[in-house]
N, C-alpha and C positions, 0 to 999 in steps of 0.2 A: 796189275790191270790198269789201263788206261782211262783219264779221266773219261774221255768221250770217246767214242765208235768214229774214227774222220774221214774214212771212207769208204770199204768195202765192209759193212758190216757182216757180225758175223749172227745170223738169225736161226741158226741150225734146231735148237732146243726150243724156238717160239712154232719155227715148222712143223716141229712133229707134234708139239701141243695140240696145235691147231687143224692137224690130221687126224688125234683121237678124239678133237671137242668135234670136230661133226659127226660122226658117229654116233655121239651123246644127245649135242644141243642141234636143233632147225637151224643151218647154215654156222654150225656151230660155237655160238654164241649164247646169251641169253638178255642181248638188246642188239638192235641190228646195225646200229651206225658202229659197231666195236669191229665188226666184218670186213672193215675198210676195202667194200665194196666202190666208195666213193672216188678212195685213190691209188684204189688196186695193190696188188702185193701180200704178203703174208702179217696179220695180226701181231704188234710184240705184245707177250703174256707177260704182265708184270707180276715180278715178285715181292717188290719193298720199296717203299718211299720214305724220307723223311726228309722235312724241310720242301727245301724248293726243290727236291731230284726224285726222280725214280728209277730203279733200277729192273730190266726186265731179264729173263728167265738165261739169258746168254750172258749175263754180266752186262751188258751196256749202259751207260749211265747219261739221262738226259735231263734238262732242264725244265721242268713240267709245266705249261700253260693250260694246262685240259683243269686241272686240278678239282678231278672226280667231277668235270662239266659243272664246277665253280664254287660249292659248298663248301672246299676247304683251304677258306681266306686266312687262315694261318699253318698252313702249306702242308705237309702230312706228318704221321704219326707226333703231333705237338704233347709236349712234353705235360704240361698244362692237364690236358685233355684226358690225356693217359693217366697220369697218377690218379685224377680224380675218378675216371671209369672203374680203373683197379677199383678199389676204392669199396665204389659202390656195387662190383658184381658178387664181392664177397660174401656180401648179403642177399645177394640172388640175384637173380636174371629179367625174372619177369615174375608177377603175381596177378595180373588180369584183374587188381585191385588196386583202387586209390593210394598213391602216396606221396608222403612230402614234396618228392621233386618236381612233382607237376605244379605242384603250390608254388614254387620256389621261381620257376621258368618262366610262368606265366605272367605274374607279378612283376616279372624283371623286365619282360615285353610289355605286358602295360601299362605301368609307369612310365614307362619310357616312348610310347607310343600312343599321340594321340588322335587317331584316326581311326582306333579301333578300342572297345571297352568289354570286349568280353572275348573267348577265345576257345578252340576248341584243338587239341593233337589228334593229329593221326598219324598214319606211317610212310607217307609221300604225297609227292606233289601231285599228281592224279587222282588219287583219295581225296586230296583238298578242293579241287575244283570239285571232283563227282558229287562229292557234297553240297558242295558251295552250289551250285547250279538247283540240286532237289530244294536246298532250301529258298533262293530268290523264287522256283516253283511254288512251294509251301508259302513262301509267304505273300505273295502275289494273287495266289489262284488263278496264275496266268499257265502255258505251256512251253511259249513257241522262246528260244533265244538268239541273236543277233551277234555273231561272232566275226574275227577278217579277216580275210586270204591273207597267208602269211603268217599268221601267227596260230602256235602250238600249245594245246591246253592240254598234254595229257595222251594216251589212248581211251579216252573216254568215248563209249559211240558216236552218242551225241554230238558228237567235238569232234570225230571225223570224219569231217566233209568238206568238199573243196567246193567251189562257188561254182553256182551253173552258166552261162552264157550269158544274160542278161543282168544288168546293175545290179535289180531285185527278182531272184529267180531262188526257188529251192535249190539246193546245190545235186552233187552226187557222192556217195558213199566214199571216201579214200580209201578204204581198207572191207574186203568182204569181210564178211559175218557182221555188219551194220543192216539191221532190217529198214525197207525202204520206209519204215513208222514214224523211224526216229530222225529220217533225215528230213523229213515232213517238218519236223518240229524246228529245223536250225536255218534259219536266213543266215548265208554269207556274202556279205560283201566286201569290197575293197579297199585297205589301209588306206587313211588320209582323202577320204572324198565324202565329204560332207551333203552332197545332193543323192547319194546312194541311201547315204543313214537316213535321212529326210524323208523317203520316198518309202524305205523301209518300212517306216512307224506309217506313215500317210494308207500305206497298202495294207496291213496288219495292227488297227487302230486297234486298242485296249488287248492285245494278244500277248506283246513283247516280254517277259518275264524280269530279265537281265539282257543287257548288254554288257559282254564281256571280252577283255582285252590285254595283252599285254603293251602295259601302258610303257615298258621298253622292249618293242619286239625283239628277242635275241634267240630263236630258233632256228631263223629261217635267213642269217646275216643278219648285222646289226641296224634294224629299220626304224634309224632315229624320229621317231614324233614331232612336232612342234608341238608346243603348249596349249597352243589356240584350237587343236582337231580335240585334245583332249578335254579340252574346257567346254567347247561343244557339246561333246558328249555326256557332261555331267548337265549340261544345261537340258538337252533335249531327252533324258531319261527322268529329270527331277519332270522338266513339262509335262509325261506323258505316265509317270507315276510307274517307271519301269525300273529296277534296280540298275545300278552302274559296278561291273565287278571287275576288280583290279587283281589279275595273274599275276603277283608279282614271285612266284617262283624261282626265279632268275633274279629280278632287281632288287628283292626284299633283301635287306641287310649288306646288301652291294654297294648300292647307292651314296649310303648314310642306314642309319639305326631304323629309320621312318621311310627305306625304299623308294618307289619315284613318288608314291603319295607326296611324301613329306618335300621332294627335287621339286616336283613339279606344282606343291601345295594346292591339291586338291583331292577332296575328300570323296574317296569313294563309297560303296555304302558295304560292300563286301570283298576281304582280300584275301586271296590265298598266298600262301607262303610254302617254302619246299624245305627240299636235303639241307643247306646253310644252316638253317637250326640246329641239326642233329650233330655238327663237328665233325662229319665220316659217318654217324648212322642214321639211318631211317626212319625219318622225321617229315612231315608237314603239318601245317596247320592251315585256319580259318576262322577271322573273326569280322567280325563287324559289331551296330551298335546292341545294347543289351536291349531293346526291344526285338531287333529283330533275331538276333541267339535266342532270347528265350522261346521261340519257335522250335527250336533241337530238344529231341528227345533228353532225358526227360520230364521236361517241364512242357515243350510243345508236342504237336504230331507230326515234324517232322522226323522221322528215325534215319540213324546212322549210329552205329556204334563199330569196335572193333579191339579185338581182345590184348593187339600189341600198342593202342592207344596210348600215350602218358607212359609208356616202356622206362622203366626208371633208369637204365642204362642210360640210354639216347638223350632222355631228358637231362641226366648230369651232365654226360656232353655240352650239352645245350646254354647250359647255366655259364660255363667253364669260358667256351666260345665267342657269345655274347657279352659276359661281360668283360673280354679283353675289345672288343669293340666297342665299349662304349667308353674305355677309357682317353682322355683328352688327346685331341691332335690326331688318331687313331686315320678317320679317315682323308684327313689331310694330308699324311703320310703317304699312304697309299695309292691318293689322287697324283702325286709329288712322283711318285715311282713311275705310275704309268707312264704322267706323261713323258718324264722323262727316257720311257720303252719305247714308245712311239716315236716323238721326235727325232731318236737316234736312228729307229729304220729310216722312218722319213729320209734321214739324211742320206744313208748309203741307197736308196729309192731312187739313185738319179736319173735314168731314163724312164720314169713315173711310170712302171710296170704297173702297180697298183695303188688302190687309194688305201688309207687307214681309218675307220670311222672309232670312234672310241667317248663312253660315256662311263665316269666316275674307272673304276678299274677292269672294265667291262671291252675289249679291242675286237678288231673285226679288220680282216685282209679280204680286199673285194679288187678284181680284176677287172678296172672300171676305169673310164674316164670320168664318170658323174660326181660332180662335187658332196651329192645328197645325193640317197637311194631309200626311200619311205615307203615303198610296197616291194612287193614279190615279186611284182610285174617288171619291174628294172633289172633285174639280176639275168647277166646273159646265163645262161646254161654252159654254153663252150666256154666259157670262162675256170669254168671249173679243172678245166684240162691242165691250164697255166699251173691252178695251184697244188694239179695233183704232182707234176715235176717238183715244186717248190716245196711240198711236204715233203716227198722222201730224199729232197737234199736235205732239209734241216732235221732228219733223224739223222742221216749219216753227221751232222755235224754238233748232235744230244741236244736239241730241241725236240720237246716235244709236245704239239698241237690237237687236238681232237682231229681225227681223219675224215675230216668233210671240211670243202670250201664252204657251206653255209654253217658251220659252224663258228662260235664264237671265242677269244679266248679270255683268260682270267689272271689276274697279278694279283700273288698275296703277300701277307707280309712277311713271311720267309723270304722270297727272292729279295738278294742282297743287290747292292750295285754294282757287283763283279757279276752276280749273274747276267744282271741287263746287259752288261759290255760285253760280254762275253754273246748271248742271245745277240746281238747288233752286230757283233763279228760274225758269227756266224746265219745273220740273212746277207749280209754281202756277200760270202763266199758264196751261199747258195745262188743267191742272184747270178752271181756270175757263171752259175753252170744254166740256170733258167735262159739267160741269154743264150 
């Protein structure tokens, strides 16, 4: 078998897969950007990963940048990870009861993080905001929250809404089955404009609950921040006694150990965290300071519980994961790789088809002329066309990307530097069929 698919590949057994998964699942799936609706063609169904590859269901073998959309920053099936899971499921699976390894995870997060003192599991990163949001609720005795076009918290209702016509206007529902109650409740306005948040609070005085943000937008392409919108925003939340909530779903544990909190040092007052904990399983969290946690059920009246909670599985994952990131040099390494990813398309980039935006190990291909792109609103649309050719040459060429130009990609520390050279040779080739 051939290390990689070079060019007519051969997708026969992901086709037919994906002829009896609809049958099964709604547009056969069960998340919808996997449908690669985005850049059309047939789904490959993977079978096995390890390291920096995956192998899907025809034998093809490619160099994985999606890598499970980024939680698994030392690259798949890690050796590490595995023994220790064995390990623990010998003793069971789940108990829907306390045990050690929650003790053990937690601890390792908060010592090591000082932006947060107390901490709550659960089982994804949507769990974590759903929470996180009742509780700035709870602890507020406020309603209404202040969220930005562009940026993705979740399928949480609340949370899907796109911004109405005007700076400060209710928005509308992104997704039916949002009752029109709860879109009442979500001001959205737009990334990096500081006269919209202003006007916000000014229009909705003592209402605002939280303002909540991914303080590195990476749902929607990579919609780099400056420091100064975000430091705004902790200023005019602390003025107006509204919680400041930092989505770091995506950036927590990417970044550095302390996410963009700790990059960009500034203290949110609630964070959620995603999958990256869990090592491959189903994990999130949400902490902030121990006045405001002690509001969570059961010491406050805010309730949230959930029976896969603290899952002792997931949690030894957890343990195993983090603390190979926290060991010395770890994310310098890694920083060292990227860029060294980057730079190298860059180079074979010659007719500057597209820009590269990239933060800590975190890259993004936008089919742009803009130096910078900090909202939604920059992103052409027909842009997407460019990179839907450019995606399925770099499958034929065992690259593999998440299937959407707005999506982001991820370097862990499994890819070697043959992999980079090799991923750099092959976006020039592609390039040259994009041409």
């Amino acid at each position: 078998m051939a290390i990689f698919a070079l060019e007519f590949m051969n997708t026969t057994k992901s086709a037919q897969l994906f002829e009896q998964a609809k049958q099964l699942f709604p547009g056969g799936v069960n998340s919808p950007v996997r449908a690669f609706r985005s850049v059309g063609g047939t789904p490959v169904f993977i079978e096995r990963g390890k390291g920096s590859r995956i192998w899907d269901a025809d034998g093809n073998t490619y160099i994985d940048y999606c890598c499970s959309w980024g939680p698994l920053i030392h690259g798949h099936a890690n050796d590490a990870v595995l023994d220790a899971v064995n390990s623990t499921m010998r003793n069971g699976t789940s108990f829907g009861a306390p045990n050690q390894h929650e003790n053990a995870l937690a601890r390792l997060i908060l010592q090591n993080n000082r932006f947060i003192n107390m901490i709550r599991f659960v089982s994804s990163g949507t769990e974590a905001v759903m929470s996180a949001i009742r509780l700035a609720r709870g602890y507020t005795g406020r309603n209404k929250i202040l969220k930005f076009e562009g940026c993705y918290h979740g399928h949480v209702d609340s949370l899907l809404v796109k911004a109405g016509s005007g700076l400060v206007t209710f928005g509308n529902s992104s997704s039916a089955g949002v009752p029109a109650s709860f879109v009442e409740e979500t001001i959205t306005v737009p990334l990096n404009n500081n006269a919209a948040v202003e006007q916000a609070f000014e229009k909705f005085k003592n209402e605002i609950a939280c303002v909540i943000i991914e303080p590195v937008p990476a749902n929607n392409g990579l919609l780099l921040q400056g420091s100064e919108f975000l430091k705004f925003l902790r200023n005019i939340c602390t003025q107006h006694h509204s919680l400041l909530l930092f989505d770091e779903v995506i950036s927590g544990f990417r970044l550095g150990f302390t996410g963009a909190a700790g990059y960009y040092d500034i203290q949110p007052d609630i964070i959620t965290y995603g999958k990256i904990i869990g090592g491959g399983f189903p994990v999130g969290a949400y902490g902030a300071s121990k006045q405001i946690m002690e509001c969570v059920s059961p010491l406050g009246n805010v309730y949230q519980a959930g029976t896969l909670s603290g899952n002792p599985v997931a949690m030894t994952a957890g343990i195993v994961q983090l603390s190979e990131c926290l060991k010395p040099g770890f994310y310098e390494d890694l920083d060292k790789k990227t860029d060294y990813l980057v730079a190298g398309i860059q180079k074979v980039n010659r007719f500057k088809l597209f820009q590269l935006f990239r933060l800590g190990s975190v890259f993004w291909i936008a089919f742009t002329d803009k130096q910078n792109i900090r909202s939604a609103g920059d992103i052409d649309p027909k842009s997407m066309e460019y990179f839907r050719v450019l995606y399925h040459a770099l499958l034929e060429h065992g690259v593999y990307m998440g299937p959407s130009g707005y999506e982001v990609g991820f370097v862990s520390s499994a890819h070697t530097y043959q992999d980079l050279d090799t991923t750099i040779e092959a976006f020039e080739k592609s390039l040259n069929k994009l041409l």
